[in-house]
Backbone bond lengths (Angstrom), bond angles and torsions (degrees), N, CA, C in turn:
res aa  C-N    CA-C-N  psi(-1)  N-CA   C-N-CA  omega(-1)  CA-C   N-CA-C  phi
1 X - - - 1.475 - - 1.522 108.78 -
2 X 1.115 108.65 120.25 1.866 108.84 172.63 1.554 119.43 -70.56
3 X 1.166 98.22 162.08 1.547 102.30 -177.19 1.495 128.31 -39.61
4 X 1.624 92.10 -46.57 1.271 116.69 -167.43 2.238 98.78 -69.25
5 X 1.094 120.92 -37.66 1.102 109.52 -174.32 1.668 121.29 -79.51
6 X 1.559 88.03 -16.17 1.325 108.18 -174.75 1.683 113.48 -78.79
7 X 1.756 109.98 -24.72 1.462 101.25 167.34 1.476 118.83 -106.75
8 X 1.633 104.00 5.74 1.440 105.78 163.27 1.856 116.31 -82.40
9 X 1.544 108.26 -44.97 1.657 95.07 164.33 1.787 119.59 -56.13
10 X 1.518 101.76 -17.80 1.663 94.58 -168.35 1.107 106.32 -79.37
11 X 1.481 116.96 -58.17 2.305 117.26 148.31 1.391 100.16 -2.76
12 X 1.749 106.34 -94.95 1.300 95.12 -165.13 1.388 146.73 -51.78
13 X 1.661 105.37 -38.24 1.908 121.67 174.23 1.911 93.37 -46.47
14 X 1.660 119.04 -39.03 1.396 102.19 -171.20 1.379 129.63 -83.00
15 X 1.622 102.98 -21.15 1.356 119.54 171.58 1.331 99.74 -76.71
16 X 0.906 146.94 8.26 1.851 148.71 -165.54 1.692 95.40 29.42
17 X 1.415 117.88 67.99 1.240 96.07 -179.08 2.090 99.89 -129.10
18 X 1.809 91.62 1.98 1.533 103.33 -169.59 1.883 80.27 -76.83
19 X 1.751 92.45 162.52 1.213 121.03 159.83 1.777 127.10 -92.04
20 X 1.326 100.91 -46.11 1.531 122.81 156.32 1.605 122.16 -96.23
21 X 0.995 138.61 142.03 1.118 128.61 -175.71 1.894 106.14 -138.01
22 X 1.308 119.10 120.60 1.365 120.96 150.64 1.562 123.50 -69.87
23 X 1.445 117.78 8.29 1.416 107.06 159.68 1.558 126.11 -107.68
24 X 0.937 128.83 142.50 1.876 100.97 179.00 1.707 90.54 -155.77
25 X 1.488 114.19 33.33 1.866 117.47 179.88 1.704 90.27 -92.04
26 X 1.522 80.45 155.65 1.736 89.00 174.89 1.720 102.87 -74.54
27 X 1.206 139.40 -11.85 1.122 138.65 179.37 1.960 112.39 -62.75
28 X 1.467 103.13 -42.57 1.158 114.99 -178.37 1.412 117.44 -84.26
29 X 1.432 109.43 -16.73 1.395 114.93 160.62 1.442 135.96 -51.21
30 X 1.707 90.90 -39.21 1.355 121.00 -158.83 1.737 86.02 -76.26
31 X 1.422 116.10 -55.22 1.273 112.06 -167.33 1.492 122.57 -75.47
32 X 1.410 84.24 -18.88 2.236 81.82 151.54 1.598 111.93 -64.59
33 X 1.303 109.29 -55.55 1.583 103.91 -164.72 1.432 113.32 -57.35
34 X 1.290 126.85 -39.77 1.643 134.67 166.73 1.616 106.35 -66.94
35 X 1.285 136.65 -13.82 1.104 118.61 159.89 1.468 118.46 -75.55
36 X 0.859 121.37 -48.42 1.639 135.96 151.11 1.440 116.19 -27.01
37 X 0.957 99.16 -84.85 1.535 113.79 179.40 1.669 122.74 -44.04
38 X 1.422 98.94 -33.69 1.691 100.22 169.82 1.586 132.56 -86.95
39 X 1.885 97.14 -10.87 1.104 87.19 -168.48 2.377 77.46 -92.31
40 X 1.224 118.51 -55.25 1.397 86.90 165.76 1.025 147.52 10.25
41 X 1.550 114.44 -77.23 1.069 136.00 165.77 1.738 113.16 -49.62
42 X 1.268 113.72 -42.60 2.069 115.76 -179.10 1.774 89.78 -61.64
43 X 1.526 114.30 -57.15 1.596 116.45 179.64 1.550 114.27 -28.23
44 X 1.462 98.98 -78.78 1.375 105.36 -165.48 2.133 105.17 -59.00
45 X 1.128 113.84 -42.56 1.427 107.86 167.60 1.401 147.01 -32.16
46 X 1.214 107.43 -49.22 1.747 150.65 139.81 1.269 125.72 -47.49
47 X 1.518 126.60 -37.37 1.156 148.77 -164.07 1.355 109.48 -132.91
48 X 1.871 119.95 40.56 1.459 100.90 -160.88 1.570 93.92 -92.64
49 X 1.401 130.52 3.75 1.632 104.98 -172.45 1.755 93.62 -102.65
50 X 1.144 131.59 -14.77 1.492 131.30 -171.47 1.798 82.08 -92.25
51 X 0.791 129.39 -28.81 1.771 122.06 -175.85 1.753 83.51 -58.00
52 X 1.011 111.56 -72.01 1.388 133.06 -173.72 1.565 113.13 -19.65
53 X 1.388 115.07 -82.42 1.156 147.73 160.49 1.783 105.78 -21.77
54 X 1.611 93.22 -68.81 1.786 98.03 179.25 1.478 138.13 -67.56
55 X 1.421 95.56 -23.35 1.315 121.50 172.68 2.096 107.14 95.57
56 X 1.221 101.54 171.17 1.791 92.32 173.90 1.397 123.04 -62.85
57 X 1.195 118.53 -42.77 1.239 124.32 -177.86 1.265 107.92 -63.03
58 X 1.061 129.02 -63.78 1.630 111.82 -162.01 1.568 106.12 -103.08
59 X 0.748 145.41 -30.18 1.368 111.85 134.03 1.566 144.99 -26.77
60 X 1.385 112.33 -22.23 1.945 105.90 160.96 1.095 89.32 -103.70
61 X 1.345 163.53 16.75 1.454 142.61 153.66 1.677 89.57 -75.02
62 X 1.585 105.41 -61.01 1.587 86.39 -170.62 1.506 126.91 -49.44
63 X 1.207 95.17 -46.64 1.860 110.13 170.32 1.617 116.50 -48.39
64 X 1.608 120.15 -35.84 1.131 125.36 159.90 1.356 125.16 -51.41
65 X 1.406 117.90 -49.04 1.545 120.56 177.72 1.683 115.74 -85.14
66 X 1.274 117.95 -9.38 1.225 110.17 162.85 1.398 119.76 -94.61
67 X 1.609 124.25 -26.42 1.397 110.35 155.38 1.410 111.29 -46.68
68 X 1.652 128.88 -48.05 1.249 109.71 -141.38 1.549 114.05 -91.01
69 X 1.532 89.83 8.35 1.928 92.86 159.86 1.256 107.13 -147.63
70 X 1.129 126.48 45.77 1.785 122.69 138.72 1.621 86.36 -145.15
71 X 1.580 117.10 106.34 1.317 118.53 140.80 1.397 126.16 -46.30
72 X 1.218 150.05 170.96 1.769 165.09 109.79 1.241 105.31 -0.66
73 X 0.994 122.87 94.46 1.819 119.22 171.92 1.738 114.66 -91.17
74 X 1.676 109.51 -14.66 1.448 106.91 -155.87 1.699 76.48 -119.17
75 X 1.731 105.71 169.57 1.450 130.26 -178.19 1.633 113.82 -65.81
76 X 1.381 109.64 -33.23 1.095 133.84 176.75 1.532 145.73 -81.89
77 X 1.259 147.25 98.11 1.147 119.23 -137.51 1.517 98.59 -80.30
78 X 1.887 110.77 -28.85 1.643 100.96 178.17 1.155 122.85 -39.05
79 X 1.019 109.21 -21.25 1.740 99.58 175.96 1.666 131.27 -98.33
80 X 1.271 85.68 -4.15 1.606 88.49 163.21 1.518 122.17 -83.05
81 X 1.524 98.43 151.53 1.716 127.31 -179.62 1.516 123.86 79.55
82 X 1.812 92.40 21.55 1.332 75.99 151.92 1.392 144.63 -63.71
83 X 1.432 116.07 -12.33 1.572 112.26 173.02 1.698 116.35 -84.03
84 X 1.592 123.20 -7.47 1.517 114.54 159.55 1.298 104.24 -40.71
85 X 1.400 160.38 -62.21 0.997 133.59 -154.17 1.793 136.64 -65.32
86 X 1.605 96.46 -3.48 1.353 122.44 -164.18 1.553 102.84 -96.92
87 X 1.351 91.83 -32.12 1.626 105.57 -164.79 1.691 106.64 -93.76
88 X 1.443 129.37 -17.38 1.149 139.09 132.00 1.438 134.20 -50.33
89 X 1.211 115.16 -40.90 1.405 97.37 162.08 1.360 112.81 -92.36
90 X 1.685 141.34 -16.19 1.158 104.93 146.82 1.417 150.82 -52.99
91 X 1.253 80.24 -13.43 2.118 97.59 -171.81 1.499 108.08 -102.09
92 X 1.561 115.78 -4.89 1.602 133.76 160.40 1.080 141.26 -117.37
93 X 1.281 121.65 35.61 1.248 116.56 -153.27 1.157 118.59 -101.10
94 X 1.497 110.14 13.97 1.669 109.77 173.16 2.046 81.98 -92.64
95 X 1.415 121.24 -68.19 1.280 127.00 -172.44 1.720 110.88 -66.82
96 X 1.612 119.94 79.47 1.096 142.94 179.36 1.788 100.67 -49.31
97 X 1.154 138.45 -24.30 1.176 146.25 -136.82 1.580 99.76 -101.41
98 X 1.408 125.53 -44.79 1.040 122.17 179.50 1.761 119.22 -77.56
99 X 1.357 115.53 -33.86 1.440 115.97 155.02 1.642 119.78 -32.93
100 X 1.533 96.85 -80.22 1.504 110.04 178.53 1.493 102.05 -43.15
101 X 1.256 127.98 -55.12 1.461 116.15 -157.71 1.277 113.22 -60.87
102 X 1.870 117.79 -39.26 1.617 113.53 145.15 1.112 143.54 -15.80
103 X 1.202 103.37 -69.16 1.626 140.97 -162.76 1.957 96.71 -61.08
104 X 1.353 97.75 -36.12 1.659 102.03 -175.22 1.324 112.96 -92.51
105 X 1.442 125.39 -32.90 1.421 134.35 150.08 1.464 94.69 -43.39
106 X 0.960 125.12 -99.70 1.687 105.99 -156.32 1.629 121.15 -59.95
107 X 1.383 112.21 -30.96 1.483 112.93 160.66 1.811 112.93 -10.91
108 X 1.609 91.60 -69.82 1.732 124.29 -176.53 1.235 98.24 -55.16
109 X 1.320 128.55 -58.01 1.173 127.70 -156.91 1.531 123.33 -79.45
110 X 1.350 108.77 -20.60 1.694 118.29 157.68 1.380 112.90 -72.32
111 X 1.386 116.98 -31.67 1.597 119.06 -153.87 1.568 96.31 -79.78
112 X 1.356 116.39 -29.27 1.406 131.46 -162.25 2.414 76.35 -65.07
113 X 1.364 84.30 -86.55 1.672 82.68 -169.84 1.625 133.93 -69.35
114 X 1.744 95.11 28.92 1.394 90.24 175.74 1.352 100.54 -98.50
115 X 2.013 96.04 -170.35 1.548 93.81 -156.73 1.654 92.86 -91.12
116 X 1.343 111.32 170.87 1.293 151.63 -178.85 1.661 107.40 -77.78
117 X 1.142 110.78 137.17 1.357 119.94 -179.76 1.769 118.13 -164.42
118 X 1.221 112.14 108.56 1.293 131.76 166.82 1.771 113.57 -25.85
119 X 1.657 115.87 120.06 1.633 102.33 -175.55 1.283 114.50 -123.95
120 X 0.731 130.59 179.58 1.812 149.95 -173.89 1.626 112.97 -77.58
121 X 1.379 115.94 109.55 1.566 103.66 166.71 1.730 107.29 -96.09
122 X 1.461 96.43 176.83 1.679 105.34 -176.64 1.809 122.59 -40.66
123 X 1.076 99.39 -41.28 1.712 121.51 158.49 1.347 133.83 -21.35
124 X 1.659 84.29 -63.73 2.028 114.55 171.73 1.515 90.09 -55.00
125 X 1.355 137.17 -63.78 1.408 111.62 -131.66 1.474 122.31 -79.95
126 X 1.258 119.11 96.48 1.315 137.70 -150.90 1.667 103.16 -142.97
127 X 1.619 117.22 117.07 1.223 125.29 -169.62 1.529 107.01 -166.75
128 X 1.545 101.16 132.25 1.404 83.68 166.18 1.531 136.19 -116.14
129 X 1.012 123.44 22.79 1.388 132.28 134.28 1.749 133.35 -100.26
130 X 1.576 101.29 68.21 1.485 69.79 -165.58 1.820 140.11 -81.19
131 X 1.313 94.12 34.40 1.890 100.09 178.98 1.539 79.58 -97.76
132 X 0.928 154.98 6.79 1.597 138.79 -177.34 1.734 108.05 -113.42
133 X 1.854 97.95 -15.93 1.290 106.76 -161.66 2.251 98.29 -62.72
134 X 1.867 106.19 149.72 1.718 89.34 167.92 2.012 79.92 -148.89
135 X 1.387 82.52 155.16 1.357 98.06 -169.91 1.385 124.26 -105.89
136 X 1.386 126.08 125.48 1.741 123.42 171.54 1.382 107.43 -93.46
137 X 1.764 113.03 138.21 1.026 132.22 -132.59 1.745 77.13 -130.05
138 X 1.717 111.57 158.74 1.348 101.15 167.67 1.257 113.25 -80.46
139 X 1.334 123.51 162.94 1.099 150.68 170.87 2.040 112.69 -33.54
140 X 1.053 124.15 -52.44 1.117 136.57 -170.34 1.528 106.63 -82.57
141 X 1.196 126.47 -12.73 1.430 127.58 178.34 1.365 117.94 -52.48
142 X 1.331 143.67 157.42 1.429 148.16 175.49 1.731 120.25 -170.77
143 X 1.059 135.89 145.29 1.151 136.83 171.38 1.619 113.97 -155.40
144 X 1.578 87.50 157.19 1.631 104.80 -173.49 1.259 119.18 -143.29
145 X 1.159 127.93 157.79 1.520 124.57 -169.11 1.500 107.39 -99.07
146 X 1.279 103.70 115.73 1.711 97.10 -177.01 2.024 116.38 -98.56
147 X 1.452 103.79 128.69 1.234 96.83 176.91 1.347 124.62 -95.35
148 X 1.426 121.63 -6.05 1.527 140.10 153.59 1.164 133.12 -93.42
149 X 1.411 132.44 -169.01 1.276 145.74 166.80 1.810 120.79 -80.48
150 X 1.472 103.09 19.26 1.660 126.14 -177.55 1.786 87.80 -18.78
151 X 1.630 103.04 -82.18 1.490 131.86 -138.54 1.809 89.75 -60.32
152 X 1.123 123.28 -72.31 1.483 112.00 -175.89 1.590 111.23 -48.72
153 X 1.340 138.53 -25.53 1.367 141.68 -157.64 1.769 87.77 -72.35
154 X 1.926 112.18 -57.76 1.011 128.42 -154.37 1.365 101.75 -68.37
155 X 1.670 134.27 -37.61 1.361 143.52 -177.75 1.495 118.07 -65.89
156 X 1.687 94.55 -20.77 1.907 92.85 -164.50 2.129 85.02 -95.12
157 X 1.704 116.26 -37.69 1.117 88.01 -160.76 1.992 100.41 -85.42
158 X 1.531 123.15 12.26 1.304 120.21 163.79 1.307 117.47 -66.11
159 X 1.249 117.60 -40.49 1.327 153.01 166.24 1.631 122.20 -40.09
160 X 1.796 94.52 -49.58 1.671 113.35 172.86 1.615 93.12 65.52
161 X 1.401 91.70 60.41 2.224 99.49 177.79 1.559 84.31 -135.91
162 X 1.315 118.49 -162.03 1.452 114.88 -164.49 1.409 93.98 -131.56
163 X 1.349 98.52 110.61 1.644 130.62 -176.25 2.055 99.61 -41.32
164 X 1.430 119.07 135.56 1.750 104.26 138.80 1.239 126.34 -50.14
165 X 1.384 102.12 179.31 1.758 117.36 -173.98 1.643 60.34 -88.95
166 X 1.973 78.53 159.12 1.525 113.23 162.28 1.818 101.36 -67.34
167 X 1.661 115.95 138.01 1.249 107.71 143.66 1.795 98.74 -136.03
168 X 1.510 88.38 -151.34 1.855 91.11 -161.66 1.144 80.78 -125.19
169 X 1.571 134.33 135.34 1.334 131.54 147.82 1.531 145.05 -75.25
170 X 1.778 102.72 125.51 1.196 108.13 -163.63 1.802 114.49 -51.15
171 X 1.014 126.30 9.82 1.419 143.86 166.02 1.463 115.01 -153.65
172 X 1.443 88.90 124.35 1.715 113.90 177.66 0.995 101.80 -50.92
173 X 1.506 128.30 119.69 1.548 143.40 151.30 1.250 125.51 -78.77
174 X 1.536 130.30 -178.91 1.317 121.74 175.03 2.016 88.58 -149.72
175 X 1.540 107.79 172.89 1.237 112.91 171.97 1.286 112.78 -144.04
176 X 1.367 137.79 130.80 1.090 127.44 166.70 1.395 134.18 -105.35
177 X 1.907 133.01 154.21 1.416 123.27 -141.61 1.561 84.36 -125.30
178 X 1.270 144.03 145.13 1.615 138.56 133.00 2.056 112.41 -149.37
179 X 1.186 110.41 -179.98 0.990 85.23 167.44 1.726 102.96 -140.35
180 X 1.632 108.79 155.76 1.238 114.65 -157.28 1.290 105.32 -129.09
181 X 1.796 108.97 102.02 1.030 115.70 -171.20 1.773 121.28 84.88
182 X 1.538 131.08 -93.78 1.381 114.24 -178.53 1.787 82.06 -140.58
183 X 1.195 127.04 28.05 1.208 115.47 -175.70 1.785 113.15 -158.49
184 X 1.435 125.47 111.97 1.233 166.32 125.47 1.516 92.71 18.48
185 X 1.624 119.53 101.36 1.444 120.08 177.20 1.394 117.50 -122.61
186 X 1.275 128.27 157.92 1.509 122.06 -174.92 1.746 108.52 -122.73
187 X 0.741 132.22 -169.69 1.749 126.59 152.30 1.841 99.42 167.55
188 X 1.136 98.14 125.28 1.963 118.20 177.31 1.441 100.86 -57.21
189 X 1.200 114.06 158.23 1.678 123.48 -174.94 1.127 92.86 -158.43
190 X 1.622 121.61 131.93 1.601 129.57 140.63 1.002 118.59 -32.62
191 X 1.427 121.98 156.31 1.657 131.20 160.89 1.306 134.59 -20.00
192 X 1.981 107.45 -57.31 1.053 127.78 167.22 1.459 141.14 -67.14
193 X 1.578 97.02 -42.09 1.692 104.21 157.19 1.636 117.07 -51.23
194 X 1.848 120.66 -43.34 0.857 122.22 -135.00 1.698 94.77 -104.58
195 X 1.720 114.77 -1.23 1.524 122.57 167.02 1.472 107.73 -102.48
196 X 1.510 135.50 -20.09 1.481 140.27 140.06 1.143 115.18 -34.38
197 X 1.662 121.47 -40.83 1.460 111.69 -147.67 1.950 88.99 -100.14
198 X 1.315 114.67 -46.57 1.542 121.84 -179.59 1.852 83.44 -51.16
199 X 1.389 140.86 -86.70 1.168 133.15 -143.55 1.696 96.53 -54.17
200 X 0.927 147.70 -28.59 1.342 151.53 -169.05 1.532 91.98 -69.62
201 X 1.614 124.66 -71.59 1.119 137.81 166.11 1.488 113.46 0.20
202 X 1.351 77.50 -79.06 1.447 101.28 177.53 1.634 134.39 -50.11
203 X 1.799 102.29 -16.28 1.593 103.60 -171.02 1.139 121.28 101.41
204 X 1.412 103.55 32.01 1.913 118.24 -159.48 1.710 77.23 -92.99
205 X 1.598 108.39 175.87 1.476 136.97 168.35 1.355 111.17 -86.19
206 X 1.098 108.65 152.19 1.786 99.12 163.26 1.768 107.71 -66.86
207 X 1.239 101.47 -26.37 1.518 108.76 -172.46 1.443 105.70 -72.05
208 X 1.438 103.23 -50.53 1.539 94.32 -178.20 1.370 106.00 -72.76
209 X 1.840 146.03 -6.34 1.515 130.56 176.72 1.809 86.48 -75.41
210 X 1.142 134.01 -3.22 1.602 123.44 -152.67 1.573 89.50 -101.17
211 X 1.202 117.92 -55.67 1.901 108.94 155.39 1.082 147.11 -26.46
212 X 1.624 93.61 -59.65 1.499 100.86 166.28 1.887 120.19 -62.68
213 X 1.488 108.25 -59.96 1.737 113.87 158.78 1.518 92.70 -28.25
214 X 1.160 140.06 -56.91 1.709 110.46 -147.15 2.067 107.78 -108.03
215 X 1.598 89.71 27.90 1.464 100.02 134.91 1.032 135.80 -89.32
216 X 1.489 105.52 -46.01 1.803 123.75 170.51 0.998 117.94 -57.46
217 X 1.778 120.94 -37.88 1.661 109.01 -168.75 1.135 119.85 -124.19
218 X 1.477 109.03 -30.08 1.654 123.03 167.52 1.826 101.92 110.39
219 X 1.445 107.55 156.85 1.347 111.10 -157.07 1.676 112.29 -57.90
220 X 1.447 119.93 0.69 1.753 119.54 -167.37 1.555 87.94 -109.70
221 X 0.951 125.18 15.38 2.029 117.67 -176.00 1.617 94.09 -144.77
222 X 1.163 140.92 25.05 1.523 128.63 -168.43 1.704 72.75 -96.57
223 X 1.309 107.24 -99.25 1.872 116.09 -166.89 1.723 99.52 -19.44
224 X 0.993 121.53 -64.97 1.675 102.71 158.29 0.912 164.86 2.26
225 X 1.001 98.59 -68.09 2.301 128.55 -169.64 1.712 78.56 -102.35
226 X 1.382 127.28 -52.69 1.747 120.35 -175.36 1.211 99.52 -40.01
227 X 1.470 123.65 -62.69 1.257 106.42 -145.76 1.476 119.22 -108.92
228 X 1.639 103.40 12.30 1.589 110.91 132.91 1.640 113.20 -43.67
229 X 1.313 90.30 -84.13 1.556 106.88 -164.35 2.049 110.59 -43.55
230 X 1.107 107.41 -19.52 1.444 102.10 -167.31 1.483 98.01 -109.01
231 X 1.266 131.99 -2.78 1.266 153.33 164.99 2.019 110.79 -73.77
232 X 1.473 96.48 -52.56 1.487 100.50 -171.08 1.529 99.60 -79.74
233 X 1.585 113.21 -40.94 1.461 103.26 -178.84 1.170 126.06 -53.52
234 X 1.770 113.53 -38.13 1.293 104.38 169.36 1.127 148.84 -85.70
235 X 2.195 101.46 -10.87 1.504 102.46 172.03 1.972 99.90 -72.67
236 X 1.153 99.95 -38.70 1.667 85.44 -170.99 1.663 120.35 -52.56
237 X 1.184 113.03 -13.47 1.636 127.68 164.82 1.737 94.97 82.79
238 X 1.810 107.55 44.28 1.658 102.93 158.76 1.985 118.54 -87.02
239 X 1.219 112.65 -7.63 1.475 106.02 -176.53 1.497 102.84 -102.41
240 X 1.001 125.13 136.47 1.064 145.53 120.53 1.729 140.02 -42.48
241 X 1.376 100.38 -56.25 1.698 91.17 -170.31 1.626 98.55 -143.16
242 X 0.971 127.02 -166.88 1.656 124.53 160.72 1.935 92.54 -153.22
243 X 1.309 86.33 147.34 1.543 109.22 -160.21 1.712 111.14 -123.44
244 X 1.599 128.57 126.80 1.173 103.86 -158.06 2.103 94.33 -93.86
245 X 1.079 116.18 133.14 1.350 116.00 -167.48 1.775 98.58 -76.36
């Protein structure tokens, strides 16, 4: 047997993912259980307020079945599990609450180590077309549409106060993730802010977010609701640059 096959069965006997195995020493046992056990441990780290929420037990069952089909692909363990959040709302999808509460755990937890980027105060915003105007956002930004009470659940158990029951909100929410300065921020958004901000995302116009607004509010609230939204984006320090489309 060559080397090479010899540390591909040893991969697998540790990932428990072989069918046959040439190892069966308690030594190699051991190094299954610490393979296990550490990436666990990256789970629950990453995931400490949904650990919370779920309790120990079922939370490493879940953590169990998502190690055991997405191995570690990167050098690093910080970067593993980003796909728990996918695999939670399949495995929740009547209880929307435990997804989201994920989804914002790692939100935070990228934003913490993403990169840094210089932003725009009230000053900057200077353009002269602005229906053509489209905006770059920092790097660490993210949002999601929340159909529960995720964000307060996640604040009371950051907090270590005693979380609400999960419910679902009678209006679709959204939340947004960046970080400002050396520290990991969140803030809730309506529907409408939070389909402005994806079309922006996306490479929308200011003109075309001014369309969409004057579905939501009607032609006497568009200049309005805009300059909320282009007001909050920039005190919260999400733009960066403005770009003429």
């Amino acid at each position: 047997m060559s080397l090479r096959e010899v540390q591909k069965r040893f991969l697998a006997d540790v990932a428990d993912t072989a069918t046959e195995s040439a190892f069966e020493s308690p030594g190699m046992r051991a190094y299954a259980r610490n393979y296990h056990g550490k990436l666990v441990e990256a789970l629950r780290d990453t995931y400490a307020r949904t650990l919370l929420w779920l309790g120990d037990d079922a939370f490493d069952a879940e953590a169990r079945r998502y190690i055991d089909a997405s191995p570690p692909v990167s050098w690093t363990l910080d970067a593993y599990g980003d796909g728990f959040v996918a695999l939670l709302d399949a495995r929740f999808p009547d209880d929307p609450d435990v997804g989201e509460l994920a989804w914002l755990d790692l939100a935070l937890r990228r934003a913490f180590s993403g990169r840094s980027a210089d932003t725009l105060g009230p000053a900057s915003l200077v353009a002269d077309d602005w229906d053509r105007v489209e905006f770059v956002f920092v790097p660490t930004l993210q949002a999601r549409r929340m159909r529960s009470n995720a964000v307060v659940i996640w604040k009371a158990l950051d907090d270590e106060t005693l979380p609400p029951a999960s419910t679902v909100l009678p209006v679709e929410g959204a939340v947004r993730v960046w970080r400002e300065g050396l520290s990991p921020r969140f803030s809730s958004m309506g529907a409408d802010e939070y389909a402005c901000l994806d079309l922006a995302l996306a490479g929308g116009s200011f003109g075309e977010i001014c369309e969409l607004l004057l579905r939501w509010h009607g032609a006497g609230r568009v200049a309005t609701e805009a300059g909320h939204l282009l007001r909050a984006w920039v005190s919260d320090g999400l733009v960066t640059a403005l770009r003429q489309g």
